[in-house]
LOKE-248217 format. One record per residue (C-alpha): y, z, x; residue number from 1. Coordinates in steps of 0.1 Angstrom, whole numbers. Layout:
! LOKE-248217
v, w, u, num
Y, Z, X, NUM $
...
END
This chain:
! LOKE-248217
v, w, u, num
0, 0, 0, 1 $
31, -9, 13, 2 $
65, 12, 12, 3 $
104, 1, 13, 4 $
125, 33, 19, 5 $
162, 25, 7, 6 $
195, 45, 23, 7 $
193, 74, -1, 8 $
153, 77, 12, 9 $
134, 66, -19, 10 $
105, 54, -19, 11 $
101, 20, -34, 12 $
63, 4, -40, 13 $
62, -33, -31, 14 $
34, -64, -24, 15 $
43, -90, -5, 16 $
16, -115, -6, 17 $
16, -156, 9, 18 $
35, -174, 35, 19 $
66, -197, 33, 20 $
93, -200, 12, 21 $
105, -164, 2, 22 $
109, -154, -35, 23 $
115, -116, -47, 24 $
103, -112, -83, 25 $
125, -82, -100, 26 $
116, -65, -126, 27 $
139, -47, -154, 28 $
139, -15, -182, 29 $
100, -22, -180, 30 $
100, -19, -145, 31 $
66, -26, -127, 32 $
54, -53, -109, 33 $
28, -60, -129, 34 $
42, -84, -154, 35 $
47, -108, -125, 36 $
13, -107, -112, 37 $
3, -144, -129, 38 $
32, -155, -111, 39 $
28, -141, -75, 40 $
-12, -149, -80, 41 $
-1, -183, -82, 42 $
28, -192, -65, 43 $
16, -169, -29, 44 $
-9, -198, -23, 45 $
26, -220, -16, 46 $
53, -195, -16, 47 $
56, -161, 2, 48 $
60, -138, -30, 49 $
73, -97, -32, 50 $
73, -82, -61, 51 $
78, -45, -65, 52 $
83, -13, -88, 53 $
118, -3, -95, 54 $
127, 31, -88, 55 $
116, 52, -116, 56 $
84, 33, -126, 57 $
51, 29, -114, 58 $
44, 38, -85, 59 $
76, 40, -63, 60 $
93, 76, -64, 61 $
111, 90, -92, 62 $
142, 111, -86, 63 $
153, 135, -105, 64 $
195, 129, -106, 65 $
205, 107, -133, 66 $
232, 97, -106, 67 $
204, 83, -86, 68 $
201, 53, -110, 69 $
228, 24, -113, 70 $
222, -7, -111, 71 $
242, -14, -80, 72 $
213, 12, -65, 73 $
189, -12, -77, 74 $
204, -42, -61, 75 $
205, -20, -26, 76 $
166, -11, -34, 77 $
162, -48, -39, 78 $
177, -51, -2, 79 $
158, -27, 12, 80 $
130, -41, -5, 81 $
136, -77, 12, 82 $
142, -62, 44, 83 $
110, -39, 43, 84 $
92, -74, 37, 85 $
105, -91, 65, 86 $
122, -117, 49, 87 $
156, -125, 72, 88 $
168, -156, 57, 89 $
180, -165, 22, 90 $
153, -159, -10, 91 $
151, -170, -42, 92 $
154, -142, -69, 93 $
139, -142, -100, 94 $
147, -113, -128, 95 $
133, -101, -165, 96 $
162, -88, -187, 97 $
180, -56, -168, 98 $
165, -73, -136, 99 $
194, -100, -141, 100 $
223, -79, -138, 101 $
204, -68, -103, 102 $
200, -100, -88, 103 $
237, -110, -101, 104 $
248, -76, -82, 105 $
228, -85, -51, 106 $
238, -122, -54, 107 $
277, -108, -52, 108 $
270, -85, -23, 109 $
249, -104, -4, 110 $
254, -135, -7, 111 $
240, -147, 24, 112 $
207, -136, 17, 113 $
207, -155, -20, 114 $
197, -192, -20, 115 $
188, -195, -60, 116 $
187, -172, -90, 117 $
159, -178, -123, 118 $
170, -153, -150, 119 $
143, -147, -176, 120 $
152, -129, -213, 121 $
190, -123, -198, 122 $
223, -110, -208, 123 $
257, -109, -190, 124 $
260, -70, -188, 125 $
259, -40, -206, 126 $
293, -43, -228, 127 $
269, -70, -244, 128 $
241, -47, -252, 129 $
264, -19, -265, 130 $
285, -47, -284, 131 $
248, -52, -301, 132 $
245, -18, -312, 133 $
220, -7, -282, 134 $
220, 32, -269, 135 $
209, 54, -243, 136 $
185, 72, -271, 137 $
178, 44, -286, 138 $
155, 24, -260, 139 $
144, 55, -240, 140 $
131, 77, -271, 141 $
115, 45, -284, 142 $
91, 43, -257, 143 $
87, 81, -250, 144 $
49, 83, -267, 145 $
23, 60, -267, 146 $
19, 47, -296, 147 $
56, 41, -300, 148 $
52, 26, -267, 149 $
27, 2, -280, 150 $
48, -6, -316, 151 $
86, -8, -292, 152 $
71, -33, -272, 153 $
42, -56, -289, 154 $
71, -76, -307, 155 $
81, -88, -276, 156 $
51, -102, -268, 157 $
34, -74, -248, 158 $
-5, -68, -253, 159 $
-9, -30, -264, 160 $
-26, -18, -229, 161 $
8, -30, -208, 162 $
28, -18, -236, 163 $
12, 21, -235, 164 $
18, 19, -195, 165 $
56, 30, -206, 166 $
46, 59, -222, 167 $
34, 70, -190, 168 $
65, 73, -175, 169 $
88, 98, -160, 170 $
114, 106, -194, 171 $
141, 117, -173, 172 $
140, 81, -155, 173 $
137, 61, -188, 174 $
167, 78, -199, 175 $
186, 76, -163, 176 $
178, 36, -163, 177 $
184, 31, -199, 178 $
223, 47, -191, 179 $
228, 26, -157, 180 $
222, -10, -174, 181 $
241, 3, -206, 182 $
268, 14, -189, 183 $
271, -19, -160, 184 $
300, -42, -163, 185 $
299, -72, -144, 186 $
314, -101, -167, 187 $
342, -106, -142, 188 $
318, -109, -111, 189 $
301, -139, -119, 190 $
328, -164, -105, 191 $
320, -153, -71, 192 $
278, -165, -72, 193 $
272, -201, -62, 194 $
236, -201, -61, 195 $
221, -228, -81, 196 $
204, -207, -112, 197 $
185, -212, -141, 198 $
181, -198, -171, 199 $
145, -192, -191, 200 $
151, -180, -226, 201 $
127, -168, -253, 202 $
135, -190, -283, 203 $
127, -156, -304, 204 $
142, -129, -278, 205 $
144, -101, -300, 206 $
161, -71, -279, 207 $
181, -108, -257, 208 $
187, -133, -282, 209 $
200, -169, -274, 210 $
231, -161, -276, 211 $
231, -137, -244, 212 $
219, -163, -225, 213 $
245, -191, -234, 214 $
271, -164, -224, 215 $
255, -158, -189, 216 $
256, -198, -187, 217 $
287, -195, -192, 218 $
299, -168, -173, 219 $
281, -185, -144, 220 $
302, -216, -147, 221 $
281, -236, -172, 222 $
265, -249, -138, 223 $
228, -231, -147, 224 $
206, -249, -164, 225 $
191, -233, -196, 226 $
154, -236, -207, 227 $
146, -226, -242, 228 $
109, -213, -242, 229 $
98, -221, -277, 230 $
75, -197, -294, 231 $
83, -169, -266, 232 $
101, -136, -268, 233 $
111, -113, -246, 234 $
86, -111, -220, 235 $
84, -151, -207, 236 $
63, -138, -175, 237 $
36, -130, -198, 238 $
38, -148, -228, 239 $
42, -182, -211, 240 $
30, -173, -182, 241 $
21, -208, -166, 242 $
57, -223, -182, 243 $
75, -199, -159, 244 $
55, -205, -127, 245 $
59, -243, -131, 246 $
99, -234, -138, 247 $
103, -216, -104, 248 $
83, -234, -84, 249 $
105, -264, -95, 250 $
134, -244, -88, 251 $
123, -227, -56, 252 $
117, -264, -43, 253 $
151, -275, -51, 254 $
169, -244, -35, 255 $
156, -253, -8, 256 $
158, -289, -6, 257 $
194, -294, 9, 258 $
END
Protein backbone atom coordinates (compact mmCIF):
# COMPACT_ATOMS: atom_id res chain seq x y z
CA UNK A 1 0.00 0.00 0.00
CA UNK A 2 1.26 3.12 -0.86
CA UNK A 3 1.24 6.55 1.17
CA UNK A 4 1.32 10.41 0.12
CA UNK A 5 1.87 12.49 3.32
CA UNK A 6 0.66 16.17 2.53
CA UNK A 7 2.27 19.46 4.54
CA UNK A 8 -0.10 19.26 7.37
CA UNK A 9 1.15 15.33 7.66
CA UNK A 10 -1.90 13.39 6.58
CA UNK A 11 -1.93 10.47 5.42
CA UNK A 12 -3.45 10.11 1.97
CA UNK A 13 -4.00 6.29 0.40
CA UNK A 14 -3.08 6.17 -3.32
CA UNK A 15 -2.40 3.40 -6.43
CA UNK A 16 -0.46 4.28 -8.99
CA UNK A 17 -0.63 1.57 -11.47
CA UNK A 18 0.86 1.62 -15.61
CA UNK A 19 3.49 3.52 -17.37
CA UNK A 20 3.31 6.63 -19.70
CA UNK A 21 1.20 9.34 -20.00
CA UNK A 22 0.24 10.52 -16.37
CA UNK A 23 -3.53 10.87 -15.44
CA UNK A 24 -4.66 11.48 -11.57
CA UNK A 25 -8.33 10.34 -11.22
CA UNK A 26 -9.98 12.46 -8.16
CA UNK A 27 -12.61 11.62 -6.45
CA UNK A 28 -15.38 13.87 -4.69
CA UNK A 29 -18.19 13.86 -1.52
CA UNK A 30 -18.05 9.97 -2.22
CA UNK A 31 -14.46 10.00 -1.85
CA UNK A 32 -12.68 6.58 -2.56
CA UNK A 33 -10.90 5.43 -5.29
CA UNK A 34 -12.86 2.75 -6.04
CA UNK A 35 -15.37 4.24 -8.44
CA UNK A 36 -12.49 4.66 -10.84
CA UNK A 37 -11.22 1.30 -10.72
CA UNK A 38 -12.94 0.31 -14.42
CA UNK A 39 -11.12 3.17 -15.47
CA UNK A 40 -7.48 2.81 -14.12
CA UNK A 41 -7.97 -1.15 -14.86
CA UNK A 42 -8.21 -0.10 -18.35
CA UNK A 43 -6.51 2.77 -19.25
CA UNK A 44 -2.87 1.57 -16.92
CA UNK A 45 -2.30 -0.92 -19.81
CA UNK A 46 -1.62 2.57 -21.99
CA UNK A 47 -1.56 5.33 -19.54
CA UNK A 48 0.25 5.58 -16.06
CA UNK A 49 -2.96 5.95 -13.83
CA UNK A 50 -3.17 7.35 -9.73
CA UNK A 51 -6.11 7.30 -8.18
CA UNK A 52 -6.51 7.79 -4.48
CA UNK A 53 -8.84 8.30 -1.32
CA UNK A 54 -9.55 11.75 -0.32
CA UNK A 55 -8.85 12.73 3.07
CA UNK A 56 -11.63 11.61 5.21
CA UNK A 57 -12.64 8.38 3.35
CA UNK A 58 -11.38 5.07 2.85
CA UNK A 59 -8.52 4.44 3.79
CA UNK A 60 -6.29 7.57 3.97
CA UNK A 61 -6.43 9.25 7.57
CA UNK A 62 -9.20 11.08 9.00
CA UNK A 63 -8.59 14.21 11.12
CA UNK A 64 -10.48 15.32 13.54
CA UNK A 65 -10.61 19.54 12.89
CA UNK A 66 -13.30 20.46 10.67
CA UNK A 67 -10.64 23.21 9.68
CA UNK A 68 -8.57 20.38 8.33
CA UNK A 69 -10.96 20.13 5.29
CA UNK A 70 -11.31 22.77 2.41
CA UNK A 71 -11.14 22.25 -0.74
CA UNK A 72 -8.02 24.19 -1.42
CA UNK A 73 -6.46 21.29 1.20
CA UNK A 74 -7.68 18.94 -1.18
CA UNK A 75 -6.08 20.44 -4.20
CA UNK A 76 -2.62 20.50 -2.03
CA UNK A 77 -3.41 16.56 -1.11
CA UNK A 78 -3.85 16.19 -4.77
CA UNK A 79 -0.20 17.67 -5.15
CA UNK A 80 1.21 15.84 -2.67
CA UNK A 81 -0.53 13.04 -4.08
CA UNK A 82 1.17 13.59 -7.66
CA UNK A 83 4.42 14.18 -6.24
CA UNK A 84 4.30 10.97 -3.94
CA UNK A 85 3.72 9.20 -7.41
CA UNK A 86 6.52 10.50 -9.06
CA UNK A 87 4.93 12.25 -11.71
CA UNK A 88 7.15 15.62 -12.46
CA UNK A 89 5.68 16.77 -15.56
CA UNK A 90 2.18 17.98 -16.51
CA UNK A 91 -0.97 15.29 -15.90
CA UNK A 92 -4.20 15.08 -16.96
CA UNK A 93 -6.93 15.38 -14.23
CA UNK A 94 -10.03 13.90 -14.17
CA UNK A 95 -12.76 14.72 -11.35
CA UNK A 96 -16.53 13.28 -10.14
CA UNK A 97 -18.66 16.20 -8.85
CA UNK A 98 -16.80 18.04 -5.57
CA UNK A 99 -13.57 16.49 -7.28
CA UNK A 100 -14.13 19.41 -10.02
CA UNK A 101 -13.77 22.25 -7.91
CA UNK A 102 -10.29 20.36 -6.80
CA UNK A 103 -8.83 20.05 -10.02
CA UNK A 104 -10.14 23.71 -10.96
CA UNK A 105 -8.21 24.81 -7.59
CA UNK A 106 -5.14 22.75 -8.46
CA UNK A 107 -5.43 23.84 -12.20
CA UNK A 108 -5.20 27.66 -10.78
CA UNK A 109 -2.27 26.98 -8.49
CA UNK A 110 -0.41 24.87 -10.42
CA UNK A 111 -0.74 25.39 -13.51
CA UNK A 112 2.39 24.01 -14.71
CA UNK A 113 1.74 20.68 -13.61
CA UNK A 114 -1.98 20.71 -15.51
CA UNK A 115 -2.00 19.66 -19.16
CA UNK A 116 -5.98 18.82 -19.53
CA UNK A 117 -9.03 18.73 -17.16
CA UNK A 118 -12.29 15.88 -17.76
CA UNK A 119 -15.01 17.00 -15.25
CA UNK A 120 -17.60 14.35 -14.74
CA UNK A 121 -21.28 15.15 -12.93
CA UNK A 122 -19.80 18.97 -12.34
CA UNK A 123 -20.79 22.34 -11.02
CA UNK A 124 -18.97 25.69 -10.89
CA UNK A 125 -18.85 26.01 -7.03
CA UNK A 126 -20.65 25.89 -3.98
CA UNK A 127 -22.77 29.28 -4.30
CA UNK A 128 -24.44 26.94 -7.04
CA UNK A 129 -25.25 24.13 -4.75
CA UNK A 130 -26.51 26.39 -1.90
CA UNK A 131 -28.43 28.53 -4.74
CA UNK A 132 -30.08 24.82 -5.23
CA UNK A 133 -31.19 24.46 -1.81
CA UNK A 134 -28.24 22.01 -0.69
CA UNK A 135 -26.89 22.05 3.18
CA UNK A 136 -24.34 20.92 5.43
CA UNK A 137 -27.08 18.47 7.24
CA UNK A 138 -28.58 17.78 4.39
CA UNK A 139 -25.98 15.47 2.44
CA UNK A 140 -24.03 14.38 5.48
CA UNK A 141 -27.06 13.14 7.72
CA UNK A 142 -28.43 11.53 4.45
CA UNK A 143 -25.69 9.07 4.32
CA UNK A 144 -24.98 8.68 8.08
CA UNK A 145 -26.67 4.85 8.33
CA UNK A 146 -26.71 2.27 5.96
CA UNK A 147 -29.62 1.87 4.65
CA UNK A 148 -30.01 5.55 4.14
CA UNK A 149 -26.67 5.22 2.56
CA UNK A 150 -27.99 2.70 0.17
CA UNK A 151 -31.60 4.79 -0.65
CA UNK A 152 -29.22 8.55 -0.85
CA UNK A 153 -27.17 7.15 -3.32
CA UNK A 154 -28.93 4.16 -5.64
CA UNK A 155 -30.65 7.13 -7.59
CA UNK A 156 -27.56 8.13 -8.75
CA UNK A 157 -26.77 5.08 -10.19
CA UNK A 158 -24.84 3.41 -7.36
CA UNK A 159 -25.25 -0.47 -6.82
CA UNK A 160 -26.43 -0.95 -3.03
CA UNK A 161 -22.91 -2.62 -1.82
CA UNK A 162 -20.76 0.78 -3.00
CA UNK A 163 -23.55 2.75 -1.85
CA UNK A 164 -23.46 1.20 2.11
CA UNK A 165 -19.52 1.78 1.91
CA UNK A 166 -20.62 5.57 3.03
CA UNK A 167 -22.19 4.58 5.95
CA UNK A 168 -19.03 3.36 7.04
CA UNK A 169 -17.46 6.54 7.26
CA UNK A 170 -16.03 8.84 9.75
CA UNK A 171 -19.36 11.40 10.58
CA UNK A 172 -17.32 14.08 11.69
CA UNK A 173 -15.50 13.98 8.11
CA UNK A 174 -18.79 13.73 6.14
CA UNK A 175 -19.92 16.75 7.80
CA UNK A 176 -16.30 18.64 7.63
CA UNK A 177 -16.30 17.80 3.60
CA UNK A 178 -19.85 18.40 3.09
CA UNK A 179 -19.13 22.34 4.66
CA UNK A 180 -15.68 22.84 2.61
CA UNK A 181 -17.38 22.24 -0.97
CA UNK A 182 -20.65 24.06 0.26
CA UNK A 183 -18.86 26.85 1.39
CA UNK A 184 -15.97 27.13 -1.87
CA UNK A 185 -16.27 30.03 -4.21
CA UNK A 186 -14.43 29.87 -7.16
CA UNK A 187 -16.69 31.37 -10.11
CA UNK A 188 -14.17 34.22 -10.64
CA UNK A 189 -11.13 31.84 -10.93
CA UNK A 190 -11.86 30.14 -13.87
CA UNK A 191 -10.49 32.84 -16.36
CA UNK A 192 -7.08 32.00 -15.33
CA UNK A 193 -7.24 27.83 -16.51
CA UNK A 194 -6.17 27.16 -20.08
CA UNK A 195 -6.10 23.57 -20.13
CA UNK A 196 -8.07 22.13 -22.82
CA UNK A 197 -11.23 20.42 -20.75
CA UNK A 198 -14.07 18.45 -21.17
CA UNK A 199 -17.14 18.10 -19.81
CA UNK A 200 -19.11 14.52 -19.21
CA UNK A 201 -22.63 15.11 -18.05
CA UNK A 202 -25.30 12.70 -16.84
CA UNK A 203 -28.29 13.54 -19.01
CA UNK A 204 -30.41 12.69 -15.64
CA UNK A 205 -27.76 14.21 -12.87
CA UNK A 206 -30.01 14.39 -10.05
CA UNK A 207 -27.92 16.14 -7.14
CA UNK A 208 -25.74 18.10 -10.81
CA UNK A 209 -28.22 18.69 -13.31
CA UNK A 210 -27.38 19.96 -16.85
CA UNK A 211 -27.64 23.08 -16.05
CA UNK A 212 -24.44 23.13 -13.71
CA UNK A 213 -22.53 21.90 -16.33
CA UNK A 214 -23.44 24.53 -19.14
CA UNK A 215 -22.39 27.07 -16.42
CA UNK A 216 -18.92 25.55 -15.84
CA UNK A 217 -18.72 25.62 -19.79
CA UNK A 218 -19.16 28.73 -19.54
CA UNK A 219 -17.28 29.95 -16.82
CA UNK A 220 -14.45 28.11 -18.49
CA UNK A 221 -14.68 30.25 -21.62
CA UNK A 222 -17.22 28.12 -23.62
CA UNK A 223 -13.84 26.53 -24.85
CA UNK A 224 -14.74 22.83 -23.07
CA UNK A 225 -16.44 20.60 -24.94
CA UNK A 226 -19.57 19.12 -23.25
CA UNK A 227 -20.73 15.36 -23.65
CA UNK A 228 -24.16 14.59 -22.59
CA UNK A 229 -24.21 10.89 -21.34
CA UNK A 230 -27.66 9.77 -22.08
CA UNK A 231 -29.36 7.52 -19.73
CA UNK A 232 -26.62 8.34 -16.92
CA UNK A 233 -26.83 10.13 -13.63
CA UNK A 234 -24.59 11.12 -11.26
CA UNK A 235 -21.95 8.64 -11.10
CA UNK A 236 -20.73 8.39 -15.06
CA UNK A 237 -17.54 6.32 -13.85
CA UNK A 238 -19.80 3.60 -13.02
CA UNK A 239 -22.81 3.83 -14.79
CA UNK A 240 -21.08 4.17 -18.22
CA UNK A 241 -18.16 3.02 -17.34
CA UNK A 242 -16.55 2.14 -20.80
CA UNK A 243 -18.19 5.66 -22.29
CA UNK A 244 -15.91 7.54 -19.88
CA UNK A 245 -12.67 5.46 -20.47
CA UNK A 246 -13.10 5.90 -24.34
CA UNK A 247 -13.78 9.86 -23.43
CA UNK A 248 -10.37 10.34 -21.60
CA UNK A 249 -8.42 8.32 -23.40
CA UNK A 250 -9.48 10.48 -26.39
CA UNK A 251 -8.80 13.43 -24.45
CA UNK A 252 -5.62 12.31 -22.67
CA UNK A 253 -4.28 11.72 -26.37
CA UNK A 254 -5.06 15.11 -27.48
CA UNK A 255 -3.49 16.85 -24.40
CA UNK A 256 -0.77 15.61 -25.32
CA UNK A 257 -0.63 15.80 -28.88
CA UNK A 258 0.89 19.41 -29.36
Amino acid sequence: MAYAITDDGIEIYYEAKGQGLPVIFVSGYFGISDIWQAQTNALSEKFRTVSYDSRGYGRSAKPLPAEAYSIPRHADDLKAVIDAAGINGPAVLVSHSIGCNIISTFAVKYPQQVAGLVYTACYVDGKQMRDAGMSVEGVSEAVSTPSGAVAFYKPFGVTESVGAEAAKWATHALQANAAAFLNHEMADQYSAITAPALILQGENDAPNPLPFATALQQVLGGGAELKVLKGVNHFPPLEAPETVTAFVEEHVRKCFAD
